[in-house]
KEMAR-559592 format. One record per residue: x, y, z of N, C-alpha, C in turn; residue in one letter; residue number from 0. Coordinates in steps of 0.2 Angstrom, whole numbers, plus 5000, padded with zeros to 4 digits. Layout:
N
<site n_xx="X" n_yy="Y" n_zz="Z" ca_xx="X" ca_yy="Y" ca_zz="Z" c_xx="X" c_yy="Y" c_zz="Z" residuo="A" num="NUM"/>
...
end
This chain:
83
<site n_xx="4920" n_yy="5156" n_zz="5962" ca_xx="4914" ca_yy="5159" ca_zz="5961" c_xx="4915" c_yy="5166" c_zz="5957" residuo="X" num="0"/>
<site n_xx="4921" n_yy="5169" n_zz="5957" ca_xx="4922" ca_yy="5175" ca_zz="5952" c_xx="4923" c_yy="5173" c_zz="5945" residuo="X" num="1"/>
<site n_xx="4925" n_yy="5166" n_zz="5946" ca_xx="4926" ca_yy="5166" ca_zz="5939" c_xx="4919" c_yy="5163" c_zz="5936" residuo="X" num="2"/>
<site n_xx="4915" n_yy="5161" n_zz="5938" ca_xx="4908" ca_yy="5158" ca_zz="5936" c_xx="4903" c_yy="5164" c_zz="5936" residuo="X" num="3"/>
<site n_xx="4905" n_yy="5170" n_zz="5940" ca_xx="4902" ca_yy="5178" ca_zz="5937" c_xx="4904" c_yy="5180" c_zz="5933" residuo="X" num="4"/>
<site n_xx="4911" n_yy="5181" n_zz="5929" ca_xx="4915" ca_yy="5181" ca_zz="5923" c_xx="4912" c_yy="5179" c_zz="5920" residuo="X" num="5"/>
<site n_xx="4910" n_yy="5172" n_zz="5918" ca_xx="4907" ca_yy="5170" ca_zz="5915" c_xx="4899" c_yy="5171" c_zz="5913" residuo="X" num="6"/>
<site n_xx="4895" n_yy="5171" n_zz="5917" ca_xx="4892" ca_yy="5173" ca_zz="5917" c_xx="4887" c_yy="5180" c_zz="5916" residuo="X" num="7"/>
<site n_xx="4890" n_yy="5185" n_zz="5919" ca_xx="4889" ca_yy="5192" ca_zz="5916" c_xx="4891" c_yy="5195" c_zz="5907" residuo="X" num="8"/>
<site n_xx="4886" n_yy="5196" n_zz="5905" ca_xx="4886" ca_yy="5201" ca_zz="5897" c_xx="4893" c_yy="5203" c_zz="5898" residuo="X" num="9"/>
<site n_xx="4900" n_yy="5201" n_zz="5894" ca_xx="4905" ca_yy="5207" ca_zz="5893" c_xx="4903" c_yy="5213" c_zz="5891" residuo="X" num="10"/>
<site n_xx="4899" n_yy="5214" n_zz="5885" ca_xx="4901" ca_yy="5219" ca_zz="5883" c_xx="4899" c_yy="5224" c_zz="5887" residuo="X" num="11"/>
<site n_xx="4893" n_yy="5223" n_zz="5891" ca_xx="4889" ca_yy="5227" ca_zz="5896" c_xx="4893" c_yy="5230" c_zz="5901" residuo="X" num="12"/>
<site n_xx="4898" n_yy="5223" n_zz="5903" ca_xx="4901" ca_yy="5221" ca_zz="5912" c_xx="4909" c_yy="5222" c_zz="5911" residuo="X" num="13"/>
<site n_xx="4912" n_yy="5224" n_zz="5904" ca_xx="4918" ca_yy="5223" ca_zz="5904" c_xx="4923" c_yy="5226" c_zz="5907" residuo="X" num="14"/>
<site n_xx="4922" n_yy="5232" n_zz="5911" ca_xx="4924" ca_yy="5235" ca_zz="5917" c_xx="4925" c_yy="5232" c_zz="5922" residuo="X" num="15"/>
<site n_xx="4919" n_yy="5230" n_zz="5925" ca_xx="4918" ca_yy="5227" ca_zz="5929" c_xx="4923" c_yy="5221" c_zz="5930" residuo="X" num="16"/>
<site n_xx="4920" n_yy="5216" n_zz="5925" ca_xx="4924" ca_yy="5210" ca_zz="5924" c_xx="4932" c_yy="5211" c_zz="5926" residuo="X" num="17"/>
<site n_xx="4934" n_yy="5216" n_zz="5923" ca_xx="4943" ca_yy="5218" ca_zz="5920" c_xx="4944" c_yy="5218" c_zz="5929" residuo="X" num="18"/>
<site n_xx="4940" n_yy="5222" n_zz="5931" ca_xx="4943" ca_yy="5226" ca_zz="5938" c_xx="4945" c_yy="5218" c_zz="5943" residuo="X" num="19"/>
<site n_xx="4937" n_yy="5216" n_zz="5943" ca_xx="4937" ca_yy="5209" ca_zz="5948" c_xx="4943" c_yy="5203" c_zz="5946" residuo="X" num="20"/>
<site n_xx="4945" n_yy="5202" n_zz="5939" ca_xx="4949" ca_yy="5199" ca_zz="5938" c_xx="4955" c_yy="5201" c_zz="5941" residuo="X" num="21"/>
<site n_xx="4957" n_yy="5207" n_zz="5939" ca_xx="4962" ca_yy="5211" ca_zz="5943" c_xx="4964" c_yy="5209" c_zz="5952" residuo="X" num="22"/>
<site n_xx="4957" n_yy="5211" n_zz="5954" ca_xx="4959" ca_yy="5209" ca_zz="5960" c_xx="4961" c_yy="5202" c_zz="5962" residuo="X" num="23"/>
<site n_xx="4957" n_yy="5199" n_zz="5959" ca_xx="4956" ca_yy="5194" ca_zz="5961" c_xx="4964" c_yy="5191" c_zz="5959" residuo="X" num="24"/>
<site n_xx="4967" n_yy="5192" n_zz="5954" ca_xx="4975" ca_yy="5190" ca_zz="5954" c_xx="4977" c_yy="5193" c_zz="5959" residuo="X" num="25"/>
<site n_xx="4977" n_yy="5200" n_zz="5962" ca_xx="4980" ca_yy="5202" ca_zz="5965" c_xx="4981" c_yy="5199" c_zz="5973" residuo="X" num="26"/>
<site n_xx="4975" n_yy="5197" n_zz="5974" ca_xx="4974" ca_yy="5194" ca_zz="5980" c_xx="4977" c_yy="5186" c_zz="5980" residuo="X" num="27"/>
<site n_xx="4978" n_yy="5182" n_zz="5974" ca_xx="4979" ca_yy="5176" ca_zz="5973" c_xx="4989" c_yy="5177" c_zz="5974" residuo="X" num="28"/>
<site n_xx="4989" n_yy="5182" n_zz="5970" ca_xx="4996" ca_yy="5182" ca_zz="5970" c_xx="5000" c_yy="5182" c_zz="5976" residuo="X" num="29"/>
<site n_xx="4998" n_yy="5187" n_zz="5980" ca_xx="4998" ca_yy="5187" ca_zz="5988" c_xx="4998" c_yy="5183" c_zz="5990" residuo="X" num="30"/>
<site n_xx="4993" n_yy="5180" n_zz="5991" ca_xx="4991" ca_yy="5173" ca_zz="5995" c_xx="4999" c_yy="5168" c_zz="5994" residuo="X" num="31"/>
<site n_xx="5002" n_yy="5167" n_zz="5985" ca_xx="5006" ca_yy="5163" ca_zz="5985" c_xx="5011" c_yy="5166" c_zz="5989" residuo="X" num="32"/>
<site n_xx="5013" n_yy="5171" n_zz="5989" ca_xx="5018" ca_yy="5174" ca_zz="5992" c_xx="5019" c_yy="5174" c_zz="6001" residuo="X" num="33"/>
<site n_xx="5012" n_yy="5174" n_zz="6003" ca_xx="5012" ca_yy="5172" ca_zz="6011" c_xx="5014" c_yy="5165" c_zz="6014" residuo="X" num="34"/>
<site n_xx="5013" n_yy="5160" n_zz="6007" ca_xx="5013" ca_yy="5153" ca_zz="6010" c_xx="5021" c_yy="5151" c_zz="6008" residuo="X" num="35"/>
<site n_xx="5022" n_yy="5155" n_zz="6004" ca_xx="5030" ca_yy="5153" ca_zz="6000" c_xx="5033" c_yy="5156" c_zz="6006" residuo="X" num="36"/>
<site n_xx="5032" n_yy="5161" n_zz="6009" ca_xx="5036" ca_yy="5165" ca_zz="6016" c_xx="5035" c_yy="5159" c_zz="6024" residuo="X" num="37"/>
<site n_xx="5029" n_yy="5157" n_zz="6023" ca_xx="5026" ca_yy="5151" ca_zz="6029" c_xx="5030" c_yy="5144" c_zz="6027" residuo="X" num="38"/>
<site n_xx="5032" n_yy="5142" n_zz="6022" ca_xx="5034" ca_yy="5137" ca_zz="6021" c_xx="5041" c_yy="5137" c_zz="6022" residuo="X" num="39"/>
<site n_xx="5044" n_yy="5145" n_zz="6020" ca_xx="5051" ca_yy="5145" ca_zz="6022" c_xx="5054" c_yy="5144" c_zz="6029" residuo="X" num="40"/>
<site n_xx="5049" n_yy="5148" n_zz="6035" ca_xx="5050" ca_yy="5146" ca_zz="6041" c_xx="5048" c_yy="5138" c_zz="6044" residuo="X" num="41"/>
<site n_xx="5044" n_yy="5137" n_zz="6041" ca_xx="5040" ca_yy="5129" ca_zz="6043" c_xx="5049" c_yy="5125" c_zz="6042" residuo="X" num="42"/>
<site n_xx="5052" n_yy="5126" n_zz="6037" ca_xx="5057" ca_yy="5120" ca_zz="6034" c_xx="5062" c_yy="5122" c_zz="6038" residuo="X" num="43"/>
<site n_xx="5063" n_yy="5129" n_zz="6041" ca_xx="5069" ca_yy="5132" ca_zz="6045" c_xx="5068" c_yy="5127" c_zz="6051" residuo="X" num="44"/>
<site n_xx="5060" n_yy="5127" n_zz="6053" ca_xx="5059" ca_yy="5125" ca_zz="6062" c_xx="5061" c_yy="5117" c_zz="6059" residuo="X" num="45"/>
<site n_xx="5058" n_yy="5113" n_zz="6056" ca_xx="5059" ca_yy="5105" ca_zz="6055" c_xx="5066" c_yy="5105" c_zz="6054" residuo="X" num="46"/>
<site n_xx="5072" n_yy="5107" n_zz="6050" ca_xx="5080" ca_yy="5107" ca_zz="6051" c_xx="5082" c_yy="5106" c_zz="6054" residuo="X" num="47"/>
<site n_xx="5081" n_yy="5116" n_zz="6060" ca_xx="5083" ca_yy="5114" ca_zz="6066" c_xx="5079" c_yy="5114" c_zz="6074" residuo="X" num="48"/>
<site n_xx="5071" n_yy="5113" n_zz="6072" ca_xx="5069" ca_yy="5111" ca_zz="6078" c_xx="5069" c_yy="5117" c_zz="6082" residuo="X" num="49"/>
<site n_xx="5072" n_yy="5124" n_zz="6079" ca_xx="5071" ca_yy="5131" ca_zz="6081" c_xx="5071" c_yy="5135" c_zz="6076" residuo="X" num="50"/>
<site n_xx="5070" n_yy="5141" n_zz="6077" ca_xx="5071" ca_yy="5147" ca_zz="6072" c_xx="5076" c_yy="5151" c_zz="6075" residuo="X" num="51"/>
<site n_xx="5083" n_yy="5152" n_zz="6074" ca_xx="5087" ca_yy="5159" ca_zz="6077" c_xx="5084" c_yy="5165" c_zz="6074" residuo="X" num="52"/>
<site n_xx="5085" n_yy="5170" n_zz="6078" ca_xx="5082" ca_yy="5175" ca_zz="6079" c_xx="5084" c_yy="5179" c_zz="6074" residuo="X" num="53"/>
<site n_xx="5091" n_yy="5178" n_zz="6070" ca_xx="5096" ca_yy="5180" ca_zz="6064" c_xx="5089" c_yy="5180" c_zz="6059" residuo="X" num="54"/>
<site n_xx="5086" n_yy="5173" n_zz="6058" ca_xx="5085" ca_yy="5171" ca_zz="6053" c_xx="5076" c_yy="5173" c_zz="6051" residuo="X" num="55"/>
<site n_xx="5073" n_yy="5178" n_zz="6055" ca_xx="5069" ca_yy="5179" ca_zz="6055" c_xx="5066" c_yy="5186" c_zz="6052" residuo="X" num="56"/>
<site n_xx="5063" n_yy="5188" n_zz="6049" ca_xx="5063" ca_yy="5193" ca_zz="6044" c_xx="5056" c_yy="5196" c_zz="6046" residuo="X" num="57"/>
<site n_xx="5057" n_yy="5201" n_zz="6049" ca_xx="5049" ca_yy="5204" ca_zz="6053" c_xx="5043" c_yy="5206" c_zz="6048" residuo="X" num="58"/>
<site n_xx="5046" n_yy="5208" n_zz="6042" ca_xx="5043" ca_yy="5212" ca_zz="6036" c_xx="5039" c_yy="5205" c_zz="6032" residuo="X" num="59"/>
<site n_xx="5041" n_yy="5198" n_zz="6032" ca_xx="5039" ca_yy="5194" ca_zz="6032" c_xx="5033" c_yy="5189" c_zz="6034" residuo="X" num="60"/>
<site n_xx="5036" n_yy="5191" n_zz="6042" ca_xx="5033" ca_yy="5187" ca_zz="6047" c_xx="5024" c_yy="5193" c_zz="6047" residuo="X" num="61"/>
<site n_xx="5026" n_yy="5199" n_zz="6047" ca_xx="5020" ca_yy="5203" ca_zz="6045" c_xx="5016" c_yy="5201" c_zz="6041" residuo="X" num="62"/>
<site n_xx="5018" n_yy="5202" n_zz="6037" ca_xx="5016" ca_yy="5199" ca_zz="6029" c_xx="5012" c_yy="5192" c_zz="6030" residuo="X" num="63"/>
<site n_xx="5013" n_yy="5188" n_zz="6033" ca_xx="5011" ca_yy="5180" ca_zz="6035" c_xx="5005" c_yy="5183" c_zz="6039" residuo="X" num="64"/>
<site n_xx="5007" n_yy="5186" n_zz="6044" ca_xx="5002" ca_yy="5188" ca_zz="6048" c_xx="4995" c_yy="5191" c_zz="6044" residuo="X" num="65"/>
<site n_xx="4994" n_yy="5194" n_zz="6043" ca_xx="4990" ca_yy="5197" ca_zz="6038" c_xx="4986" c_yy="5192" c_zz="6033" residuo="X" num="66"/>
<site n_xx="4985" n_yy="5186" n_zz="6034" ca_xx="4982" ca_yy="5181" ca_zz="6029" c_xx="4981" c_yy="5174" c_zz="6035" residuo="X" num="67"/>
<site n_xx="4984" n_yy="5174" n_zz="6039" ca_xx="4983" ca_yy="5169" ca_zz="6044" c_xx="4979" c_yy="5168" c_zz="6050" residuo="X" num="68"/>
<site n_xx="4975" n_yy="5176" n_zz="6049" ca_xx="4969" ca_yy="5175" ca_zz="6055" c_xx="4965" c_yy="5172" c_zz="6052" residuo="X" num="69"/>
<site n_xx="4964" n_yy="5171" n_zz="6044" ca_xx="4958" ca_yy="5167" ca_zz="6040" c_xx="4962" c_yy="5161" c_zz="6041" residuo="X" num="70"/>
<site n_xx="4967" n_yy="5157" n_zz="6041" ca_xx="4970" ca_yy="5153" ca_zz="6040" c_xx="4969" c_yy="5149" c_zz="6034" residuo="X" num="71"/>
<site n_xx="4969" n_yy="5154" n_zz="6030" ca_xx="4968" ca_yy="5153" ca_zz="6023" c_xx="4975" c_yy="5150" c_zz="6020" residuo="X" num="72"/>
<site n_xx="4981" n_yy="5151" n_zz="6023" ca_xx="4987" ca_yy="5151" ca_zz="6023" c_xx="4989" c_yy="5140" c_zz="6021" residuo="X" num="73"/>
<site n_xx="4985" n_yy="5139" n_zz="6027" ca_xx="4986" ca_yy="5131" ca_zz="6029" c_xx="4980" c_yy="5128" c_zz="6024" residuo="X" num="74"/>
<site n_xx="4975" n_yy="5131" n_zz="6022" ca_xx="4970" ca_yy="5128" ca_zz="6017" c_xx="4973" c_yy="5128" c_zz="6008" residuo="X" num="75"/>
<site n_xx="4977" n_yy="5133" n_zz="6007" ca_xx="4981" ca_yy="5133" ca_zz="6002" c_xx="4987" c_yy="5128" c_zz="6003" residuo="X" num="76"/>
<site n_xx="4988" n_yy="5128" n_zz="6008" ca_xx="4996" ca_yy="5123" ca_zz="6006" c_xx="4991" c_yy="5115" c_zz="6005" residuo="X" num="77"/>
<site n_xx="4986" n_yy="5113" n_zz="6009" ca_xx="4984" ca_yy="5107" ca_zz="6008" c_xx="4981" c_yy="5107" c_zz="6003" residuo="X" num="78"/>
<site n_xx="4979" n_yy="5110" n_zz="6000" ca_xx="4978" ca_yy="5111" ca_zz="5992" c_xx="4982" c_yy="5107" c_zz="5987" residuo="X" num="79"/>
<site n_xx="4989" n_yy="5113" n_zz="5988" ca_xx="4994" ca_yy="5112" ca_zz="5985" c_xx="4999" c_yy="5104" c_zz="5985" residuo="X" num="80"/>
<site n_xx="4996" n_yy="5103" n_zz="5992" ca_xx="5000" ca_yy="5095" ca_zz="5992" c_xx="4995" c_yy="5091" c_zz="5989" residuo="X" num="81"/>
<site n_xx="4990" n_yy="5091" n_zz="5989" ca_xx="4987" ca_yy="5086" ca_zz="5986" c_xx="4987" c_yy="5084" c_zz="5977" residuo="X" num="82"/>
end
């Protein structure tokens, strides 16, 4: 949808505008990959060994996941991604 408003809007008029949403708009995409690359790390630890040790857990991380997973936007890009 942002990109079809890009499109869509005069640049010469909206090229602030434009600049700024594109901006975010990576910035939020970039994140997102970051959140699922951190989910998927833990997911492949649990399926190896069927547990997570405590060692292996990284809170800073585990926050970071949390922060994107009440949308559970997290599982809607990984299906994405595998298809």
């Amino acid at each position: 949808m942002e990109k079809q408003l890009e499109l869509w809007l005069p640049k010469d008029k909206y090229d602030d505008l434009i600049f700024a949403r594109r901006n975010n708009r990576i910035y939020f995409e970039s994140n997102m990959l970051k959140a699922v690359e951190y989910e998927l790390h833990y997911e492949k630890l649990f399926y190896k060994n069927r547990k997570i040790e405590e060692d292996e857990i990284d809170i800073e991380k585990i926050r970071f996941i949390m922060k994107y997973a009440n949308r559970d936007l997290i599982n809607v890009y990984k299906q994405e991604m595998l298809n």
